[in-house]
GULUM-282296 format. One line per 3 residues: number of its first residue (from 1); for each residue x, y, z of C-alpha. Coordinates in steps of 0.5 Angstrom, whole numbers. Last residue first. Layout:
! residues N
NUM = X/Y/Z  ...
//
This chain:
! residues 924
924 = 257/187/181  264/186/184  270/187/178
921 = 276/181/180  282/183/183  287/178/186
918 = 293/183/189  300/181/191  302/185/196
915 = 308/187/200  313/182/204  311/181/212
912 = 317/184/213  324/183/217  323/177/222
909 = 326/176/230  320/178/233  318/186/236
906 = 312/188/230  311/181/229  312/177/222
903 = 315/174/216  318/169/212  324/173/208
900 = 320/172/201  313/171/204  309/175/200
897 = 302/177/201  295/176/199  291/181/199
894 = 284/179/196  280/186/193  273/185/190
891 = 273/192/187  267/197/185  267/201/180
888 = 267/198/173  261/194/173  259/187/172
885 = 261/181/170  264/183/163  271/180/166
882 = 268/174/167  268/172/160  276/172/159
879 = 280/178/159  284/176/166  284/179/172
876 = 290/183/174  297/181/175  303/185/179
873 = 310/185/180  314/183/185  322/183/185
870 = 322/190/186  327/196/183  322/197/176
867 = 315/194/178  315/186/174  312/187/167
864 = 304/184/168  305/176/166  298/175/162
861 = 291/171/165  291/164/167  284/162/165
858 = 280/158/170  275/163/172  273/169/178
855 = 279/170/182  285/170/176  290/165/176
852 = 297/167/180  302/162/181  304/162/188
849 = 308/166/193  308/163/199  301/166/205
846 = 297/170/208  290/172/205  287/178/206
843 = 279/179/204  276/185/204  271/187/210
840 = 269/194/210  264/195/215  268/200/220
837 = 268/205/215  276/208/216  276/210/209
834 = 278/207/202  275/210/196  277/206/190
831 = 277/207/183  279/203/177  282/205/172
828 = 278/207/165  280/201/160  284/204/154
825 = 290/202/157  287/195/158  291/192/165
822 = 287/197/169  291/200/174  288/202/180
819 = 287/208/183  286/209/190  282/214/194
816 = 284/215/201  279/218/206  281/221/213
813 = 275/224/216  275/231/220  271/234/214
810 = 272/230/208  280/229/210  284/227/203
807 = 289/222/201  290/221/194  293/215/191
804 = 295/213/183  296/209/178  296/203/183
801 = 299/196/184  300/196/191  305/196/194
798 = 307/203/194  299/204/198  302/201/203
795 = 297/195/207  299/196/214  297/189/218
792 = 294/186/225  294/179/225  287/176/230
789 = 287/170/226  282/169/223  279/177/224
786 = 285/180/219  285/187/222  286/191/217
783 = 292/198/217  290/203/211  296/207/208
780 = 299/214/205  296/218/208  293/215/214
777 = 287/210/214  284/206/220  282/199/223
774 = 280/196/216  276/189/217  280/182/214
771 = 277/176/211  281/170/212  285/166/207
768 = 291/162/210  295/160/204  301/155/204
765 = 301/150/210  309/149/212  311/157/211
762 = 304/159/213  305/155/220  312/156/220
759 = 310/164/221  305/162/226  310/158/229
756 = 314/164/230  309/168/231  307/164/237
753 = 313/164/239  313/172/240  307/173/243
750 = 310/168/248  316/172/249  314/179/249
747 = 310/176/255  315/174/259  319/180/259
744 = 312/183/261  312/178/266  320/179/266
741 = 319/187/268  314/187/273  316/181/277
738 = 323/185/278  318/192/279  316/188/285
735 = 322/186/288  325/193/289  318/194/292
732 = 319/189/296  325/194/297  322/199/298
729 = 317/197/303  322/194/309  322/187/310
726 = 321/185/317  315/181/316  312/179/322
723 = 312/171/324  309/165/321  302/162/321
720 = 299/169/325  293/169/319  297/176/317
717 = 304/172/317  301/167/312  298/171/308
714 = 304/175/307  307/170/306  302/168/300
711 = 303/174/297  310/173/296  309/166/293
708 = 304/169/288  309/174/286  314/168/285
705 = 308/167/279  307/160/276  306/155/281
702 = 304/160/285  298/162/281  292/163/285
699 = 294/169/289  295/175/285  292/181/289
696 = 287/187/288  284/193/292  280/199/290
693 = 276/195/285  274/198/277  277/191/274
690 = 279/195/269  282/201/272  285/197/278
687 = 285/201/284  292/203/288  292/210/285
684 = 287/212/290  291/210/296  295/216/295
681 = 302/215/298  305/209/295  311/206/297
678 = 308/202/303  303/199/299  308/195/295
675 = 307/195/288  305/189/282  303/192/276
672 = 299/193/270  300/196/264  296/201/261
669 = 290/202/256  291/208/250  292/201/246
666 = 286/197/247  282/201/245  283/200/238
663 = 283/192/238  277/193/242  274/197/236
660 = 276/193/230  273/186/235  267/190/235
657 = 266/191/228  267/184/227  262/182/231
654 = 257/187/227  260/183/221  258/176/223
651 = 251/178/225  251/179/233  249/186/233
648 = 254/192/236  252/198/239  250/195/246
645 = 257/191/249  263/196/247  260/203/249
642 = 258/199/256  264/197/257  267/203/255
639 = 262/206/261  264/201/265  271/202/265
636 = 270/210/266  269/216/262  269/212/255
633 = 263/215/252  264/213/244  257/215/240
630 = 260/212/233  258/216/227  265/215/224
627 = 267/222/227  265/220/234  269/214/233
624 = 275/219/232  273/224/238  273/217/243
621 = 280/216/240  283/222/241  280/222/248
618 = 283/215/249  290/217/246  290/224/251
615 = 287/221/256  292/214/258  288/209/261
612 = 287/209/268  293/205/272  291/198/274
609 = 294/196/281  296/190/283  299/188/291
606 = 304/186/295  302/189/302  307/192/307
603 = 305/199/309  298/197/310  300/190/313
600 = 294/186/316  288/190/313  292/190/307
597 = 294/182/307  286/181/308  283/186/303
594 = 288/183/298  286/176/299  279/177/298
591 = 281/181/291  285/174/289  280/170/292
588 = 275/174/288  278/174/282  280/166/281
585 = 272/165/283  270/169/276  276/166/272
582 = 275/159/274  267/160/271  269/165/266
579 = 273/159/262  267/154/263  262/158/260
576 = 267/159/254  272/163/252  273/161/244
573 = 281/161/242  283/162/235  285/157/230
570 = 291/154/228  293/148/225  299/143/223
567 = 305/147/227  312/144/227  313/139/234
564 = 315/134/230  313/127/232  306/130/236
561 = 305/134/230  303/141/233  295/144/233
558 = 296/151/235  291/156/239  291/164/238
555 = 288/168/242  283/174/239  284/180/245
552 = 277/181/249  277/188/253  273/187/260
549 = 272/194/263  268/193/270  263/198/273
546 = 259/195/278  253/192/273  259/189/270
543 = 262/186/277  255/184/278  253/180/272
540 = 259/175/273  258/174/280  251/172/278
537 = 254/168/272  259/166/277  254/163/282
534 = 250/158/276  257/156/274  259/154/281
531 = 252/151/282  253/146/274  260/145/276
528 = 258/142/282  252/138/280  257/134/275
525 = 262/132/280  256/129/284  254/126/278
522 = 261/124/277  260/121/284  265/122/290
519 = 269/117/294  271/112/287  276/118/285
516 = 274/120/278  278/118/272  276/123/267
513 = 271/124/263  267/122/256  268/114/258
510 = 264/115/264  258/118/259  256/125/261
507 = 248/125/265  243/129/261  240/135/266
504 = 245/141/266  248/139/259  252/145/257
501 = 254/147/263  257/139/264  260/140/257
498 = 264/146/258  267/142/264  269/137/260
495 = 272/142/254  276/146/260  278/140/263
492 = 277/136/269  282/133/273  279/128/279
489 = 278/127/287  283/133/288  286/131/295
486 = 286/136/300  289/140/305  288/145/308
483 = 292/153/310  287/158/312  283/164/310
480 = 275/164/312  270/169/309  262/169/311
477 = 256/172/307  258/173/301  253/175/295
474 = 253/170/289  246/170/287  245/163/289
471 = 248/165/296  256/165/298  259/161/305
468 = 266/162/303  272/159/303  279/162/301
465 = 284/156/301  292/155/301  294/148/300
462 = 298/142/302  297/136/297  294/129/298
459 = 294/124/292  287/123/289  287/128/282
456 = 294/133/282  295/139/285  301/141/283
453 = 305/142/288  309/136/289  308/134/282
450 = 309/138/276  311/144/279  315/142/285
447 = 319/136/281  319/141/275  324/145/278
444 = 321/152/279  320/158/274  318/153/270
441 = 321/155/262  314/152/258  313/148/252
438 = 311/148/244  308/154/245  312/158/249
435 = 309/159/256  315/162/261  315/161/268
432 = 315/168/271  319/171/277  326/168/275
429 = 330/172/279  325/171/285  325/163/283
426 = 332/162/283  334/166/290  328/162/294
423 = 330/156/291  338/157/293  334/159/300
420 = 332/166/303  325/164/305  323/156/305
417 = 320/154/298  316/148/300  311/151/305
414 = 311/157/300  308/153/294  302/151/297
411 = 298/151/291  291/154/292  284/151/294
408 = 278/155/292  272/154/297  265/154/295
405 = 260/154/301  254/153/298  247/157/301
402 = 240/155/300  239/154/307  241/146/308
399 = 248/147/305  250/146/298  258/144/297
396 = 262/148/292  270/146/292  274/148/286
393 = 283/148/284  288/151/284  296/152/281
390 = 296/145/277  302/145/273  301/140/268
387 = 297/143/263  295/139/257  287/138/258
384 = 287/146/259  285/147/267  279/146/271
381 = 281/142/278  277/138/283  274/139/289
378 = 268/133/293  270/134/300  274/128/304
375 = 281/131/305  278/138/306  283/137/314
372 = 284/143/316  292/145/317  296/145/323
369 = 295/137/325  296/135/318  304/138/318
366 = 306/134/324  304/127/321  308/130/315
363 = 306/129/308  309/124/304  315/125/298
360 = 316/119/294  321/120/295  327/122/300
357 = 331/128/297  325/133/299  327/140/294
354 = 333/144/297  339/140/294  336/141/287
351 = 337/150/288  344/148/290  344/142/285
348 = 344/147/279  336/149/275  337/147/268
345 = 339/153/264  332/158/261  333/163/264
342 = 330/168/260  334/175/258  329/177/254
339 = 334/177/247  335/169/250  329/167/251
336 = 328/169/243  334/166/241  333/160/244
333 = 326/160/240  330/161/234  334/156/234
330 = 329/150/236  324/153/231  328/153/225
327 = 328/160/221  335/161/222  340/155/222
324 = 344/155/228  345/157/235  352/159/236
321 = 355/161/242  356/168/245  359/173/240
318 = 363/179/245  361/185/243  363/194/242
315 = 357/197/240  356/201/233  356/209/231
312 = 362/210/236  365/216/239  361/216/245
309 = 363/209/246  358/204/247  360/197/251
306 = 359/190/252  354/188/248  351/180/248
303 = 351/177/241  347/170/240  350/167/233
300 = 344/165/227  346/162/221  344/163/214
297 = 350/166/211  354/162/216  357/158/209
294 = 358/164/206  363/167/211  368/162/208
291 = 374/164/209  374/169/213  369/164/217
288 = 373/158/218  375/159/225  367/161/227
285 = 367/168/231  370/170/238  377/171/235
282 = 375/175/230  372/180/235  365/183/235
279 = 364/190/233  356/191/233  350/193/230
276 = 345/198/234  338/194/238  332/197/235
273 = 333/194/229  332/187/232  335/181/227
270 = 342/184/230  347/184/225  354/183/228
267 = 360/186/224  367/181/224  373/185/228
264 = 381/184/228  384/182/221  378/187/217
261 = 380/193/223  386/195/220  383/196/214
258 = 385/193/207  379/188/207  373/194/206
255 = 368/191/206  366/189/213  365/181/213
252 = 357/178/216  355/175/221  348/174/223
249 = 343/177/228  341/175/235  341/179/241
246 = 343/181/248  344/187/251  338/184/256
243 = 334/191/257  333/193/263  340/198/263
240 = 337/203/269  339/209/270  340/211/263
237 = 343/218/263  342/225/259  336/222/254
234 = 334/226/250  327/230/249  321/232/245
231 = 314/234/247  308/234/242  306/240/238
228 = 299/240/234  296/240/240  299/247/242
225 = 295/250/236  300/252/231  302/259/230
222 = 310/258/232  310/254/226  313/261/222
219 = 319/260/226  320/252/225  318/247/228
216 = 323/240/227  320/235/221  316/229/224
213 = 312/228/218  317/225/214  316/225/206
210 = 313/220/201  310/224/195  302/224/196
207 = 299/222/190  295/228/187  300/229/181
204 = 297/221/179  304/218/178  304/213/172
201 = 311/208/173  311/206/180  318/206/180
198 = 319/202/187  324/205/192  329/199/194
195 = 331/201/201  338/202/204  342/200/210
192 = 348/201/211  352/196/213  359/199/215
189 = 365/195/213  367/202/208  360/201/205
186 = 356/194/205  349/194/202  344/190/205
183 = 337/190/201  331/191/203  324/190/198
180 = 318/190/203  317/198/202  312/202/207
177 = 317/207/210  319/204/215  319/198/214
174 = 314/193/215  313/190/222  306/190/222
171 = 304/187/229  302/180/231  298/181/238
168 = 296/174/237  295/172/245  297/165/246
165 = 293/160/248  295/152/246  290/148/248
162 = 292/142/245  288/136/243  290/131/247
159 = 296/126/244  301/130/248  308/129/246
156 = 310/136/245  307/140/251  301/144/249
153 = 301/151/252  298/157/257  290/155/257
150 = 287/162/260  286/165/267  284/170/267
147 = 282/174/259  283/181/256  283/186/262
144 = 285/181/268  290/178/264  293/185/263
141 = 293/189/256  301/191/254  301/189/247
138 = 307/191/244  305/198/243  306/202/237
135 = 310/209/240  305/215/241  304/220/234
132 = 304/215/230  297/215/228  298/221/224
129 = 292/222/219  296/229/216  292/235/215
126 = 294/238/222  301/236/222  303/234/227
123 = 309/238/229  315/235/234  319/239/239
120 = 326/244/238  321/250/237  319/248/244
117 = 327/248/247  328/240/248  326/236/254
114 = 331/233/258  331/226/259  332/220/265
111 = 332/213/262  330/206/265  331/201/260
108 = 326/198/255  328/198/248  335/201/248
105 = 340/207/251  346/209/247  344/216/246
102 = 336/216/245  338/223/242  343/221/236
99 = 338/215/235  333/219/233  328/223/235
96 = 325/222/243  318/224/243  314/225/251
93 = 308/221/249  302/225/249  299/227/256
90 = 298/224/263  302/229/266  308/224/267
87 = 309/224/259  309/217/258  316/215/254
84 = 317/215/247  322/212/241  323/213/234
81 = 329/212/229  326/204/230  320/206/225
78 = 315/200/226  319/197/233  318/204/235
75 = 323/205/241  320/204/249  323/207/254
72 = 322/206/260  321/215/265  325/219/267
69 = 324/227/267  329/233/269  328/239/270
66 = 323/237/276  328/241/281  328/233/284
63 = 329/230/277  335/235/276  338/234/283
60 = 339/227/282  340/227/275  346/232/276
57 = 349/227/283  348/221/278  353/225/273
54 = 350/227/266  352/223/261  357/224/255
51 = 353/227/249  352/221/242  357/222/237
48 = 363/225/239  368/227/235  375/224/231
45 = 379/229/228  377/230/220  377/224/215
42 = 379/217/217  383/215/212  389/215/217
39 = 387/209/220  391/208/226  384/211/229
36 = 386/212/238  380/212/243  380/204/242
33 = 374/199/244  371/199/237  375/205/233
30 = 372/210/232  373/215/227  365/217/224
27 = 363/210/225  370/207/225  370/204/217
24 = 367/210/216  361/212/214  355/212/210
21 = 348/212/213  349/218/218  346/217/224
18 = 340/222/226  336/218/223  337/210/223
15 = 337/207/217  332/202/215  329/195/218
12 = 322/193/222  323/186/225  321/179/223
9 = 328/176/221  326/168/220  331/167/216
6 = 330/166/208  336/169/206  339/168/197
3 = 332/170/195  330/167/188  323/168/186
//
């Protein structure tokens, strides 16, 4: 199989809607960054594409009369052509069709838009199985929904097993219609995108005929009930540009070589769709590139956009730098930082120059008499075995009554980062240290982060504590806020930790642990863990019984080469003991600190709210299970919990079911966000939905979080160590909403490295096997859930060596039956029903192409003609002995897909994750 681009281009591809797919060399006569064509080719007058915007005084006044609406928008990575924004009543997205509508904005940026007359929304189709009526969520779960305070990164070099966690929200990012096979067609030095459509040959009369579902209404749909209709708009202004308008694509000539603009603009082909192609300049581009534009075929460029007439289908760019061959890790994951606008440089001598110049740095005399004193106490840290910025650290100390006085011991990052200095600047900007899986991007410089303020074993460091005198069963009998010093008598790991829990009353060899300060005991150590672990159960059960939700996403560890740094392994995270013991205390500091800075400062507290989950979607959802014959009451956090704990088993497939379902319910739920409290009127939109309290904070990672260092201020001030704040609430709320965008900016990014080296790893490693579950069924599709790794895939049945499909509601359940071609033509086809039946479990593999031989013997069965338009073609069992095992109705499936362009992530820098091949073999 010949394949000329092996780019890790993971990223959905088609023509936009609403921009014609064949134009002229000027996108409808626009010349990039000039009002004026030379060129008298272009037919007819010059005409806006996209409507001029709105002026800041209309939009003002439209948003306060409520003609108008603003919301982030978010475009379908699956289908690009399609964006959304929330509705503000809480209801289905508000539709934006196509790119003439979403008017210059892009993925992420804050947009203001006015709905369109009724007959103008979007018809869902009452007989169709439309799952893509709200845009496909990059994953937007909390850390406090889906797991706190998790292992981040394995550092290259590190000889430990690496933790490297990294949530696998890897989406499907097929092209719109299903089709793996694009090609890349140059008309008029437009690119056009076109989709080779596979002739499937026999055509069953009931397979569905492919067709767009988001037709406009017409008269004679005016009868439709109101929840067939979904709210369209358009964007009139963009009030915010957050997206970076930066990408990484490729290069490439414009076709037609006599046009003025082929000697001065080359055409930027962004890996994400989502963002449009753009004119660059020549000069910009590699001296030898008109002549030899094949040689940079492969290469991957950064291209920022400087502007996007009206009159234009394509931005106007300037290319940024070179990053080099694509599909290695290096440049492609300095293209990812550089998409989300990550900064990624080395911290200037500015921000250096704030840091202690005279090392080794040793706490001032003055300073150790402001603080209390925990030197002597027995506290240590649970982290990763590679972590390296150590934020917090544990404390539990049994008194004479039967209670403990447990303490968590947080870094103070504050005391080294004064208010208003180049460091300050540079980490607000920063908000986030960035995990990527072969590294972190720090929020601060590593001399901080990894030594003054980590809380490294048997060295002194300057901390902010939460104190409490708790019971056995993890009831607060006193609190105490104050800043501490301590000194960590060892740095224990989760897996050490974990097999103190597991042995409560045999003694862990020495050579098992780490290195413990001579002052205190492995034994003394050991009974800590085992209190602390003891109180989080209860704390643990508590939050349950009061009402908490709990929605666990599978997590992706990899295994890298200590020389190369390329992926030797992967496998999914297991969240032990050890684990929900840091969580637990990290939960209630943070819901401690919250009530405290609240009290002190009720107009100026930085806090962490939680919305509900949107109700149209969860409805949806909930009237879905019930039509599966699963009884769903998602009325609160702690019904869902409930709903998702009792009816499932523990055998293999129960688990597995329940991983389908959290999968699914995790997508109505909602970001959460960082706010000030004097920004918000009713208090009752300050709880968080997931942890089901009124109050929370971040406090326990300042090392990592700038919102952290924020809270720790206020705390500070409310505790009377510094004065007042004076800041006033909108602009920390201005503040706020920068920690919001780059923690979700920062998430996109890890989820994205860690489909790159995912991607690596199949590449490297060949076939991945793992059984997968089917999630759902459309018409024309059915989405699994490969369970090993957590993968999320579409399987289009125009893959598929098929005679034919049909799609069909039995009642209010979709079904879709699959005919498969049989490779005797006297032979029946084979028929299958595939329907969202949680218990069906085929197995999906993932990996290059290889030659086929038939699943159940050795025998190499015969080469089937490839599909016509397709460069993949389909092979059966073959007729030997093991073909008469059995019956002809039931299948056995093995999907293994493709890797033709590498592939993977819905929101990445790939194209396709490929078609399916299908092993087949007959079941019994």
């Amino acid at each position: 199989m010949s394949h000329p681009d092996y780019r890790l281009n993971l990223r959905p591809l088609g023509t936009p809607r609403g921009v014609s797919s064949v134009v002229g060399p000027h996108g409808f006569g626009a010349s990039p960054g000039d009002k004026k064509s030379k060129n008298k080719s272009t037919r007819g007058k010059k005409r806006s594409i996209f409507e001029t915007y709105m002026s800041k005084e209309a939009v003002s006044e439209g948003l306060k009369r409520g003609a108008l609406i603003q919301g982030v928008l978010r475009i379908n990575p699956k289908k690009f052509h399609e964006a959304f924004i929330p509705s503000p009543d809480g209801d289905r997205d508000i539709f934006i069709d196509g790119v003439v509508a979403r008017n210059r904005a892009l993925n992420g940026d804050l947009v203001v838009v006015k709905l369109l007359p009724e007959e103008q929304w979007k018809v869902i189709k009452p007989e169709s199985n439309d799952k893509e009526t709200e845009a496909a969520y990059e994953s937007d779960l909390p850390e406090e929904l889906c797991g706190h305070h998790l292992p981040q990164q394995a550092l290259k070099g590190d000889n430990d097993s690496p933790d490297v966690i990294i949530e696998a929200q890897f989406g499907d990012s097929d092209s719109e219609d299903g089709h793996g096979d694009t090609q890349n067609v140059l008309v008029d030095g437009v690119e056009k995108l076109s989709v080779r459509a596979q002739d499937k040959g026999k055509e069953d009369a009931n397979a569905p005929v492919t067709k767009d579902e988001s037709t406009s209404m017409s008269q004679d749909t005016k009868a439709l009930s109101e929840k067939s209709l979904q709210k369209s708009a358009k964007v009139v202004y963009i009030l915010e540009k957050k997206h970076s308008r930066a990408a990484t694509g490729i290069l490439k000539l414009l076709a037609d070589k006599n046009s003025e603009l082929f000697r001065k603009y080359a055409l930027f082909s962004p890996s994400d769709h989502r963002v449009p192609r753009i004119y660059v300049p020549l000069k910009d581009c590699p001296q030898d590139f008109v002549t030899r534009p094949k040689d940079y075929a492969n290469t991957l460029f950064i291209c920022r956009i400087v502007d996007w007439k009206e009159d234009s289908n394509f931005a106007l760019g300037q290319l940024a730098k070179s990053l080099g061959q694509a599909g290695e890790i290096e440049p492609e994951t300095e293209g990812i930082l550089t998409e989300y606008g990550v900064d990624f440089s080395d911290f200037s001598s500015e921000v250096l120059e704030c840091l202690p110049q005279s090392l080794p740095w040793t706490i001032p005399p003055e300073e150790l008499s402001k603080r209390r004193d925990l030197r002597k106490d027995c506290i240590f840290t649970i982290d990763p075995s590679t972590a390296r910025d150590l934020d917090d650290a544990l404390s539990c100390r049994p008194l004479a009554d039967g209670t403990f006085e447990v303490g968590v011991h947080i870094a103070d990052v504050s005391y080294f980062v004064p208010e208003g200095s180049h460091l300050d600047k540079v980490a607000a900007d920063r908000a986030t240290s960035v995990y990527l899986v072969q590294k972190v991007v720090p929020m601060l410089p590593r001399l901080l982060c990894e030594e003054l303020c980590s809380l490294n074993p048997m060295t002194d460091k300057l901390t902010f504590s939460v104190i409490w005198t708790l019971t056995p069963e993890g009831k607060i009998l006193k609190e105490w806020f104050g800043r501490t010093i301590i000194r960590s008598c060892t740095k224990l790991s989760y897996e050490h930790a974990q097999s103190m829990i597991e042995s409560p009353s045999e003694k862990i060899p020495e050579e098992e642990l780490p290195p413990i300060s001579p002052e205190h005991s492995s034994e003394e150590v050991h009974q800590a863990v085992l209190n602390l672990h003891r109180i989080a159960k209860q704390l643990r059960q508590q939050r349950f019984v009061d009402g908490a939700l709990r929605l666990d996403q599978l997590k992706l560890a990899f295994t890298l080469d200590s020389e190369t740094g390329l992926p030797q392994g992967c496998h999914i995270y297991e969240y032990r003991d050890s684990n929900k013991l840091v969580e637990e205390f990290m939960l209630l500091a943070n819901m401690a600190v919250a009530h405290k800075v609240y009290r002190a400062f009720p107009e100026q507290a930085l806090l962490r709210r939680h919305p509900p989950p949107q109700m149209k979607m969860l409805n949806d959802l909930v009237e879905f299970c019930d039509q599966m014959g699963l009884s769903m009451d998602a009325s609160s956090a702690g019904a869902l919990n409930k709903s998702l704990t009792k009816i499932f088993g523990d055998d293999k497939y129960s688990l597995a079911r329940k991983e389908v379902l959290t999968n699914m319910y995790s997508r109505p739920m909602q970001m959460a966000l960082y706010f000030c409290s004097g920004v918000l009127q009713d208090q009752a939109q300050f709880r968080h939905y997931a942890l089901n309290v009124p109050l929370y904070t971040h406090f326990t990672s300042p090392i990592r979080r700038f919102a952290d260092v924020m809270v720790h201020r206020l705390l500070a001030a409310a505790l009377g160590y510094r004065e007042q704040p004076e800041v006033e609430p909108h602009a920390l709320q201005k503040q706020a909403d920068h920690c919001n965008d780059r923690r979700m900016a920062s998430k996109r990014v890890q989820e994205l490295s860690a489909s790159l080296f995912f991607a690596v790893l199949v590449k490297e490693s060949g076939p991945l096997e793992s059984e997968a579950m089917v999630m759902g069924v459309l018409n024309q599709a059915f989405d699994v859930l490969v369970l090993r790794y957590g993968v999320q895939k579409r399987i289009y049945c125009n893959a598929l060596a098929l005679r034919s499909y049909h799609f069909q509601k039995v009642g209010k359940k979709p079904e879709l039956t699959l005919i498969w071609e049989p490779k005797d033509p006297e032979q029946e086809p084979a028929r299958q029903v595939r329907a969202p039946h949680i218990p069906s479990a085929p197995q999906v593999a993932v990996g290059p192409l290889l030659p086929p031989v038939c699943p159940l013997c050795p025998h190499l069965p015969p080469a089937l003609p490839s599909t016509t338009g397709s460069r993949w073609g389909f092979r059966p069992p073959c007729q030997g002995p093991c073909h008469t095992q059995g019956s002809v109705g039931l299948l056995t499936l093995t999907w293994r897909l493709l890797w033709a362009a590498l592939c993977i992530s819905e929101a990445g820098i790939f194209n396709l994750w490929g078609p399916l091949r299908i092993r087949w073999s007959w079941g019994p």
